[in-house]
C-alpha positions in Angstrom: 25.9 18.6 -22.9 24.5 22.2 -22.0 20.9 22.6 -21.8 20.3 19.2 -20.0 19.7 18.7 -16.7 21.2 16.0 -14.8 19.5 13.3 -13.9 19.9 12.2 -10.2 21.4 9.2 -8.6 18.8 7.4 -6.7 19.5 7.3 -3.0 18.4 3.8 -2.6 18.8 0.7 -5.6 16.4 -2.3 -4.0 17.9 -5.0 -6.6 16.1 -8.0 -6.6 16.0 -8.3 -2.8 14.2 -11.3 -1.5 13.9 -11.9 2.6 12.8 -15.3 4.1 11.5 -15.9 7.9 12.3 -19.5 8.2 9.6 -21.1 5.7 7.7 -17.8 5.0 8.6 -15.6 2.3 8.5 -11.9 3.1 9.9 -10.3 0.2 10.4 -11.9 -3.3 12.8 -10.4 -5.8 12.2 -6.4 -5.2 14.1 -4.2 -7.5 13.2 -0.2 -7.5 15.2 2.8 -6.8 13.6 5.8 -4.0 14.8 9.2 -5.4 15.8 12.2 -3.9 13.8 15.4 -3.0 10.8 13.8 -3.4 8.1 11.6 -1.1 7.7 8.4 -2.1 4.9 5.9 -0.8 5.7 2.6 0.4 2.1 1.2 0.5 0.3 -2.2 1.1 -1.8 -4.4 3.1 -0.6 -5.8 6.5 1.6 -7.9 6.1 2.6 -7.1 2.3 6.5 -6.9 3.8 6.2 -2.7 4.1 8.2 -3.2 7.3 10.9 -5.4 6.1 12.1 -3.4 3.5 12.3 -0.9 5.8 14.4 -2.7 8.3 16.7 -3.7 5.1 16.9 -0.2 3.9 18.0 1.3 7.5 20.6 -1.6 7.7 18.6 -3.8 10.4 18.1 -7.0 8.4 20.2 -8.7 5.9 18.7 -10.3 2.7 18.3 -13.6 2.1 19.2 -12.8 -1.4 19.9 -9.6 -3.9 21.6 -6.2 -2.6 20.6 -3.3 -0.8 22.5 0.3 -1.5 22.1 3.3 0.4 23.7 6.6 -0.7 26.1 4.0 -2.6 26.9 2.1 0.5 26.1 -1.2 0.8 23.6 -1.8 3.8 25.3 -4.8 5.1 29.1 -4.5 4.3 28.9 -0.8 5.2 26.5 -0.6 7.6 28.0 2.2 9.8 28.3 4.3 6.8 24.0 3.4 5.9 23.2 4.8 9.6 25.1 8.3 9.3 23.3 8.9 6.3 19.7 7.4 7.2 16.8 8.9 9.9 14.4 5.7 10.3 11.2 5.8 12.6 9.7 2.7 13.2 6.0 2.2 14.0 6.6 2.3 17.5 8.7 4.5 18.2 10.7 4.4 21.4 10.0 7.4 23.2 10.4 7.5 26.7 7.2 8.4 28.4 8.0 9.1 32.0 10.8 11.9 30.2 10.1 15.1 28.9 9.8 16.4 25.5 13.4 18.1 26.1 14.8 15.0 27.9 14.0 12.8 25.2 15.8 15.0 22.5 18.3 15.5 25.0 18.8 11.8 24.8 18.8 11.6 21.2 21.1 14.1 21.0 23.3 12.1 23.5 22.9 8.7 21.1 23.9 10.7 18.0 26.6 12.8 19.6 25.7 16.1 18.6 26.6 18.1 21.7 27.3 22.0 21.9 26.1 24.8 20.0 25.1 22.4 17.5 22.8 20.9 20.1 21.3 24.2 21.3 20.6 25.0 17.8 19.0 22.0 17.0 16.9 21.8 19.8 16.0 25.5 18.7 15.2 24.1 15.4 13.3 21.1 16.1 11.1 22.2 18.6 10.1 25.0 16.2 9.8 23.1 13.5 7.4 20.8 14.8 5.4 23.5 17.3 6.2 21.5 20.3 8.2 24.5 22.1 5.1 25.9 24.5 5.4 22.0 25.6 9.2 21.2 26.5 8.8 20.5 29.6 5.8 18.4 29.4 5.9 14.1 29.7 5.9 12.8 26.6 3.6 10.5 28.2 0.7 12.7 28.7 1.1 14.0 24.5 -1.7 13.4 22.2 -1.3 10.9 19.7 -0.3 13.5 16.9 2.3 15.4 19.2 4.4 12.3 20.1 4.3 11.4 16.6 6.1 15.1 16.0 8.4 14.4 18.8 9.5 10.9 17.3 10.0 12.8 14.3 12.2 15.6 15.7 14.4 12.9 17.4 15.0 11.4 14.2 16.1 14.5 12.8 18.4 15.5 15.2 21.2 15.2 12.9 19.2 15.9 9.5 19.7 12.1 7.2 19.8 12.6 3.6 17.1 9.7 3.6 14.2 9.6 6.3 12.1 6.5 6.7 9.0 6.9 8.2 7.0 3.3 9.1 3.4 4.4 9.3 3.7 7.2 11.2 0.0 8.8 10.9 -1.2 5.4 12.1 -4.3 6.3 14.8 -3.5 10.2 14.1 -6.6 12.5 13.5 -6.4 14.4 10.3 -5.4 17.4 11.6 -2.3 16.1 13.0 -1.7 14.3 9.7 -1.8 17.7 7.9 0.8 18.7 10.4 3.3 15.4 9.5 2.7 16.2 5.7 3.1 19.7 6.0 6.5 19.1 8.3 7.4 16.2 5.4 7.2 18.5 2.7 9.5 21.1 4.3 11.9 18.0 4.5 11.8 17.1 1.1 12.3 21.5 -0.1 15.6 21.0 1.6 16.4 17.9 -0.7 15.9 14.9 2.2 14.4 12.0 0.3 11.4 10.6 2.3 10.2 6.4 2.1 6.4 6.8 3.6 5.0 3.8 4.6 1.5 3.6 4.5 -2.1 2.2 4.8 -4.1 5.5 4.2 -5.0 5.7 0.4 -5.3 9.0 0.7 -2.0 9.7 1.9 -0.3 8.1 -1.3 -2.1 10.2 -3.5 0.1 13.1 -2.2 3.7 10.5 -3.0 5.1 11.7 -6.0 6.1 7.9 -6.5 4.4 4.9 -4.9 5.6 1.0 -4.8 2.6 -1.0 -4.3 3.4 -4.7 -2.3 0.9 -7.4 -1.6 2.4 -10.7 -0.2 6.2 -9.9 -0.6 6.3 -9.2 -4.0 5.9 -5.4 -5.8 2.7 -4.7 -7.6 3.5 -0.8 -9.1 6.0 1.2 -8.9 6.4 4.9 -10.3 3.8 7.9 -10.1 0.5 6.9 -8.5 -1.7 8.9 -10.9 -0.3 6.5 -13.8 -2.1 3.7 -12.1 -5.2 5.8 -11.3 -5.6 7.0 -14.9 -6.1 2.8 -15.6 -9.4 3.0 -13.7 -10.9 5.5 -16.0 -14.9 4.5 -16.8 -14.7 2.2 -14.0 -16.1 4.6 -11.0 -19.4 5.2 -10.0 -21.6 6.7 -7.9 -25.4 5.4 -6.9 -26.9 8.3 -5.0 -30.0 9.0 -3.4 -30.3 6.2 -0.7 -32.0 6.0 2.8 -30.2 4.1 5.6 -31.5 0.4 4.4 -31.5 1.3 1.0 -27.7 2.0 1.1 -27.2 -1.0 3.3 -29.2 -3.3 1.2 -27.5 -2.4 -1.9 -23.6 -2.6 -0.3 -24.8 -6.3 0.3 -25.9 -6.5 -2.9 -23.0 -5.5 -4.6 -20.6 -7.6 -2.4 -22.2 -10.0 -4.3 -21.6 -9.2 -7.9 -18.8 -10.9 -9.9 -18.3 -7.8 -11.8 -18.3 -5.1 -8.8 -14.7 -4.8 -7.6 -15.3 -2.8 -4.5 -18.7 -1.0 -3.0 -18.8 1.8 -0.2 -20.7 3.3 1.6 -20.4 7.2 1.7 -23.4 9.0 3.6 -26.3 8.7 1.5 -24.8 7.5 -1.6 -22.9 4.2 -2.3 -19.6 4.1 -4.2 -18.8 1.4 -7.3 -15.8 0.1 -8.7 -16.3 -2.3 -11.5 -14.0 -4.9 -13.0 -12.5 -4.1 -16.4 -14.8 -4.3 -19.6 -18.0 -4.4 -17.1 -20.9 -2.5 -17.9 -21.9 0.7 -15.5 -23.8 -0.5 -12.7 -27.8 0.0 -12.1 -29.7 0.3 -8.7 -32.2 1.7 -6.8 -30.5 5.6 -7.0 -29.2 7.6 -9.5 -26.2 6.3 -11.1 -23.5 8.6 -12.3 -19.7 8.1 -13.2 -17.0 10.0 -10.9 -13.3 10.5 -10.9 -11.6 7.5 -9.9 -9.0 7.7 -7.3 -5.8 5.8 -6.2 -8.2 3.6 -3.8 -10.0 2.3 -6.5 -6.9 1.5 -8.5 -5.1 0.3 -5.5 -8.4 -2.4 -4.0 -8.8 -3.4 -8.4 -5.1 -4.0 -8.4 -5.2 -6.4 -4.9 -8.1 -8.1 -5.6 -6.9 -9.3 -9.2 -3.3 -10.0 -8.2 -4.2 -13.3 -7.0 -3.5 -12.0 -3.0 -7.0 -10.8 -1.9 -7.7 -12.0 1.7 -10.6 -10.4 1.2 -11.9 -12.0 -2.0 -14.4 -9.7 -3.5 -15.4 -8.3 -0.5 -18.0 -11.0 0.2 -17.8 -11.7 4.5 -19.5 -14.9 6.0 -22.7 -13.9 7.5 -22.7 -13.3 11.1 -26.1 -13.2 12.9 -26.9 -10.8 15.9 -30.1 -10.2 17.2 -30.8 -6.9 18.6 -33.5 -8.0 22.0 -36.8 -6.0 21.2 -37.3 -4.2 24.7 -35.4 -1.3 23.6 -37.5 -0.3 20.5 -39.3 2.8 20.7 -36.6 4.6 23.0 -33.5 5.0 22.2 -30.5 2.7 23.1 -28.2 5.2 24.3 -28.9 8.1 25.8 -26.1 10.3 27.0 -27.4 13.8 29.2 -24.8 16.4 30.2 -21.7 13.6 30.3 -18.8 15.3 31.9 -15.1 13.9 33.2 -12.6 15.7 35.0 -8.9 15.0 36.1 -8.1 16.9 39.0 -8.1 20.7 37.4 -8.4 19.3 33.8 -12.1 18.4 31.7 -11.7 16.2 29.9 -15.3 15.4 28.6 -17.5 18.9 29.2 -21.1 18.2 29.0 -21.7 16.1 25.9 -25.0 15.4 25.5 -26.7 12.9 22.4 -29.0 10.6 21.8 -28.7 6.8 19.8 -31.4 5.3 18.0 -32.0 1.4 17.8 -29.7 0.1 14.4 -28.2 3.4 13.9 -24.1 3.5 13.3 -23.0 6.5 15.1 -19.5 7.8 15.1 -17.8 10.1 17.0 -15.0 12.2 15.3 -12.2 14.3 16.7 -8.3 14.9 17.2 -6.5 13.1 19.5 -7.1 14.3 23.0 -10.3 15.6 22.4 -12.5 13.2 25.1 -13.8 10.3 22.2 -12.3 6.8 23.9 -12.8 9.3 27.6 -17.0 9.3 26.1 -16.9 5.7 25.5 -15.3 4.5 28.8 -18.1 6.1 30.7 -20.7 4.9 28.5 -19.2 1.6 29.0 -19.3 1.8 32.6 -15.1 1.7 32.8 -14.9 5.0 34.0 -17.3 7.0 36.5 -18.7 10.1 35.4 -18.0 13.0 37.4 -21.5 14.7 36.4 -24.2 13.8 34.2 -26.7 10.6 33.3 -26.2 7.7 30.9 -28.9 5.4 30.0 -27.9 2.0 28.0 -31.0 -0.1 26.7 -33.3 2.2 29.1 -30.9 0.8 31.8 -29.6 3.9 34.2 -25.3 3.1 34.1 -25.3 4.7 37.8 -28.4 2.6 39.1 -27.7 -0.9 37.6 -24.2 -0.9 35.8 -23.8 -4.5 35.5 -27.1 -4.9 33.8 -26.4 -2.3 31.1 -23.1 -3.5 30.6 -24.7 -6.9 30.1 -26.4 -5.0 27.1 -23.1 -3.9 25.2 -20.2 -5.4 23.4 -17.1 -3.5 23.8 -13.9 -3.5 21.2 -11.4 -1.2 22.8 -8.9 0.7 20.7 -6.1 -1.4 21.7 -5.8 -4.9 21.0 -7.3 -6.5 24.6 -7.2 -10.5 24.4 -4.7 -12.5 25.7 -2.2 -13.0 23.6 -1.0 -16.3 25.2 -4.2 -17.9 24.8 -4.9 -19.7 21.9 -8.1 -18.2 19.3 -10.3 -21.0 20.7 -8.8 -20.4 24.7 -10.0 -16.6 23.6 -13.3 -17.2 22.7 -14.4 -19.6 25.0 -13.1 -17.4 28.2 -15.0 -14.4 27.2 -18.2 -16.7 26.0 -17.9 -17.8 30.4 -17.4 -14.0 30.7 -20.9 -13.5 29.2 -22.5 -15.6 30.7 -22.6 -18.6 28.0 -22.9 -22.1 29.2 -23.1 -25.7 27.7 -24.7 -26.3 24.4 -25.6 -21.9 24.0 -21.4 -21.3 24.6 -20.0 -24.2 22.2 -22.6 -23.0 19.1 -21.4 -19.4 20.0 -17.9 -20.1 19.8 -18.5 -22.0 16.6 -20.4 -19.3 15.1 -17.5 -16.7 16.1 -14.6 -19.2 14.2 -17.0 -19.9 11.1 -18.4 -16.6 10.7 -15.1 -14.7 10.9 -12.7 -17.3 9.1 -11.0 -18.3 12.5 -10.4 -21.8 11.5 -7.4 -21.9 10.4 -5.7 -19.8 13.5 -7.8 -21.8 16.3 -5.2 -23.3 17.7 -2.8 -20.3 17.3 -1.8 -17.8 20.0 -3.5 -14.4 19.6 -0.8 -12.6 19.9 1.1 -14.1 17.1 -1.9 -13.6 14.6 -1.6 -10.8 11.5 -3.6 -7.5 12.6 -6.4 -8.1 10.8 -7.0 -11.7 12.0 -6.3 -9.9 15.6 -9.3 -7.5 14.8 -11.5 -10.2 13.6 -11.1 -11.9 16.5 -12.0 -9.3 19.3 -15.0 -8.2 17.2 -15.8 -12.0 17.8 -14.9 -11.5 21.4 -17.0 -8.2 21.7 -20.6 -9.9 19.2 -20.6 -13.3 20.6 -23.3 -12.6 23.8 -25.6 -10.5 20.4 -25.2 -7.5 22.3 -27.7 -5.0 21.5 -25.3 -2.1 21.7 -22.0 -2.3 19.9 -19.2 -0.2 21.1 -16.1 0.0 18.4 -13.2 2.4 19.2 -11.1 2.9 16.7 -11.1 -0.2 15.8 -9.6 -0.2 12.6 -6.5 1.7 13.7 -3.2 0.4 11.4 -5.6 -2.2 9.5 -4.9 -2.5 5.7 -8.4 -1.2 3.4 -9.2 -4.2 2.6 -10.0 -5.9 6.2 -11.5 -2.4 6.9 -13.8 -3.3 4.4 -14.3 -6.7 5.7 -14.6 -5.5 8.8 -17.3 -3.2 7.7 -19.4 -5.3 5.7 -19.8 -7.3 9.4 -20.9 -4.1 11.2 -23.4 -2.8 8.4 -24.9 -6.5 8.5 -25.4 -6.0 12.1 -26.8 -2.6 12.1 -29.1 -4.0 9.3 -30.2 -6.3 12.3 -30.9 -4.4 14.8 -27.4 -3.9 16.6 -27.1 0.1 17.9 -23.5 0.4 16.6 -21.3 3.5 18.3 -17.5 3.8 16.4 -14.7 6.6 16.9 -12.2 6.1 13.9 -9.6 8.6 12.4 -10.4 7.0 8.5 -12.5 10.0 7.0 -14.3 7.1 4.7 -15.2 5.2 7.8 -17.1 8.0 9.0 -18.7 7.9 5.9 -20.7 4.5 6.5 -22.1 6.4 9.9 -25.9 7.5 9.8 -24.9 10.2 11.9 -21.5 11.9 12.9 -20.8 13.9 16.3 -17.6 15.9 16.5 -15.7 16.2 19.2 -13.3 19.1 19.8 -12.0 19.8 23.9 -14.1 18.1 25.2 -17.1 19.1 23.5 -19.3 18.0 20.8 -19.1 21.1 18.3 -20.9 19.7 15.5 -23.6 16.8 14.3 -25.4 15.6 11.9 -25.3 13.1 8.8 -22.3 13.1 7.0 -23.7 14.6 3.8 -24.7 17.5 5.6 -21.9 17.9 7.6 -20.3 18.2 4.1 -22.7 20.5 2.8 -21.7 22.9 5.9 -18.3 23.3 4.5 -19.2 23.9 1.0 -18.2 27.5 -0.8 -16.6 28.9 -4.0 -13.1 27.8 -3.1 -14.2 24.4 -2.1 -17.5 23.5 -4.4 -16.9 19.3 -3.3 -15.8 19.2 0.3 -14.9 16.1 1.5 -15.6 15.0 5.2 -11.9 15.8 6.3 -12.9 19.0 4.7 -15.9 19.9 6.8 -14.6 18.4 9.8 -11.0 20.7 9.2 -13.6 23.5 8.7 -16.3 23.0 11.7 -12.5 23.1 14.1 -11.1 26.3 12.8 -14.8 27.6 12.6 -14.8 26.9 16.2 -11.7 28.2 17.3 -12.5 31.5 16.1 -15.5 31.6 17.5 -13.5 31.0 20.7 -11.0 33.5 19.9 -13.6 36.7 19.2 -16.2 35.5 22.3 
């Protein structure tokens, strides 16, 4: 048989594997093989059962029904044998904050007995590998988002697996950072580790060699992702040449539309995916067909599988109404904003300015002073220098009264989990302020508008993420604030309650509502009017995202994206630094 190569045995055979939680189905009959050498992307919505086939690959959870094998060990019967040959990160991974970077792979180390020289060199190895040597000695605590994500993946591979499973581990990492996980993967996968990538980021399983596509337990695609792009061929389009309510106007037009499969909004211009045999769309801009990409295959193939929670991206309305004292000025005025811990800036005199319905986001790696901005513009941190003004309302002279202004949807989930959705919403419509016949139409309002019904008598905590999100932006709109404060708060959230979640916040900048957002989704920054980036501390860049783009373009990169530009604007920066 000279002259042909050897096809590979798969390192995992899923073979119609079905999991059941008491009356809920997780996982129905699954079959698919994950090959060796390669990346391949486990992707879905929340709650599609990405997890669970994790925990049943790693050995974690036993199947209801069908067979699990591992390296051609069964993941059950030879479950010892699964976890010599398997390096799994969950999604929250258990560092140990109050240890160091070098305790916690000691520790690791420890757990998977490799002691000696073959420790040492580890260590040697890892902490090169994953650039974290200058920071050893530091609490993993006090690591940005994207370097404890490198240390949980250097204590995974402290005795190298032949299969790594990574559960969402870019979740609420800035791009950079994601480069940095790829770029580590990849290395990985040259010295023939198979990788399973779980993942929410469309983006991200464009660069899988193979995908399997769940929604609601049960597999959807499985097999190179570009196969199920090529499908949407003549079905993308772009309507350029929009101002701020013309783009906003025409996303709520197209929600609409029986034959428009997805809209977004992407600075200036608004993005169309129609359904199959649908003719190209026409609107108030130039219309012109572009390349379609895994996300438009991947929303088309959710939204006609019978599983959309998001129907056709149509939301229920939700009214807020922006008072009229603050028109004319600007909403938010931030002068020379600066934050210190002890020797360490942390915010280093940011200084910008908000206009009434305008969506403004601020971008930037972890660590670089976005949710440290916020809290003082929120009042929940002083400022050691510098003026803020919400509503015309000075934060240092009247705090309460600005802060009576805003709405405020922290980057970590913040209700209380052990009170029911209703117990929720009717505590933080007393914590406003909302009384008698005002609070119960509020609350009612908040649990139509945002599909709460269902879940009303539910504990938060137990609610799917997206419901979770849906709820504290119900938390944070219910007083009609006329200043919105979202950070990050689509962090971990499947595309399609982004959208959702979207479609509510354009429909309240289209009503007056000043709307401020931090978010680590590049397409998210896309629906901002304006984009500031912050980099140590400082805002090194802003402007609309079209021009931000614009500002990266050259020969080698003729159609920047906005990770792009805002890849570009850093290393601009930090050469400007390095020549000063």
């Amino acid at each position: 048989m000279t002259g042909h190569a050897v096809k590979p045995e798969p390192l995992v055979t899923i073979d119609g594997v079905a999991k059941r939680f008491g009356g809920r189905m997780a996982l129905d009959g699954l079959s698919a093989v994950v090959m060796p050498g390669r990346v391949t992307g486990l992707v879905g919505p929340d709650g599609a059962g990405k997890t669970t086939l994790i925990r049943l690959i790693a050995g974690l959870l036993k199947p209801s029904a069908g067979a699990v094998t591992v390296c051609g060990f069964d993941s059950i019967a030879d479950g010892e044998d699964v976890r010599g040959v398997v390096g799994y990160m969950p999604q929250r991974f258990g560092l140990y904050e109050d240890l160091t970077v070098a305790e916690n792979l000691t520790l690791h180390a420890d757990l998977r007995a490799v002691t000696g020289g073959d420790r040492a060199a580890a260590f040697q190895r890892l902490l090169g590998f994953t650039g974290l040597e200058p920071f050893r000695g530091r609490l993993a605590g006090a690591l940005s988002g994207g370097m404890k994500q490198k240390l949980g993946l250097a204590c995974t591979l402290i005795r190298p697996p032949r299969l790594l499973l990574l559960d969402e581990p870019s979740v609420g990492v800035d791009p950079l950072s994601r480069r940095e996980l790829w770029r580590m993967v990849y290395e990985l996968v040259d010295q023939g580790i198979g990788v399973l990538w779980s993942t929410a980021y469309l983006d991200e399983a464009e660069r899988c060699q193979s995908v399997m596509l769940l929604n609601e337990g049960r597999l959807l695609h499985s097999g190179d992702p570009t196969d199920l792009t090529r499908r949407m061929e003549g079905r993308s389009f772009v309507m350029r040449g929009l101002d701020t309510a013309g783009k906003r106007g025409a996303l709520a037009e197209a929600q609409k539309r029986p034959d428009v499969v997805d809209a977004l909004i992407q600075g200036r211009s608004l993005r169309l995916v129609m359904r199959e045999g649908a003719s190209a769309p026409v609107g108030a801009g130039a219309v012109e067909p572009v390349r379609p990409r895994f996300e438009d295959a991947f929303v088309s193939l959710l939204r006609t599988s019978g599983g959309d929670h998001a129907a056709t991206g149509v939301v229920p309305s939700i009214t807020a109404t922006a008072p009229a004292a603050d028109e004319g000025g600007f909403p938010v005025e931030a002068v020379d904003l600066t934050r210190r811990f002890g020797d360490f800036t942390a915010v280093d005199r940011v200084s910008f300015m908000v206009r009434r319905a305008e969506i403004f986001g601020l971008l930037g790696p972890n660590g670089a002073g976005k949710s440290t901005t916020f809290k003082m513009l929120c009042g929940l941190l002083p400022m050691t220098s510098g003026t803020a003004r919400l509503a015309g309302i000075s934060l240092a002279h009247a705090p309460a009264l600005a802060r009576a202004r805003l709405g405020y949807m922290s980057q970590k989930f913040s209700l209380y989990p052990d009170l029911s959705v209703r117990q929720n919403l009717d505590f933080f419509a007393g914590a406003y302020g909302l009384a008698g016949g005002v609070r119960r139409a509020a609350v009612a309002r908040m649990i139509d508008g945002f599909g709460l019904r269902p879940f009303v008598g539910s504990d938060a905590g137990e609610l799917p993420l997206g419901f979770k999100q849906r709820l504290a932006l119900a938390c944070a709109i219910m007083h009609e604030p006329a200043i919105l404060f979202l950070d990050e708060p689509t962090s971990g959230v499947d595309p399609l309650t982004r959208r959702e979640f979207w479609a509510h916040i354009n429909a309240m900048a289209g009503q007056g509502v000043t709307v401020l957002v931090t978010t680590h989704f590049m397409d998210e920054a896309e629906y901002c009017d304006r984009v500031g980036i912050v980099y140590r501390g400082a805002i090194i860049a802003m402007d609309s995202p079209d021009a931000l783009k614009e500002s990266a373009r050259d020969a080698g990169l003729p159609d920047p994206t906005l990770e792009d530009a805002f890849i570009r604007l850093i290393e601009r920066h930090d050469r400007a630094r390095e020549t000063a």
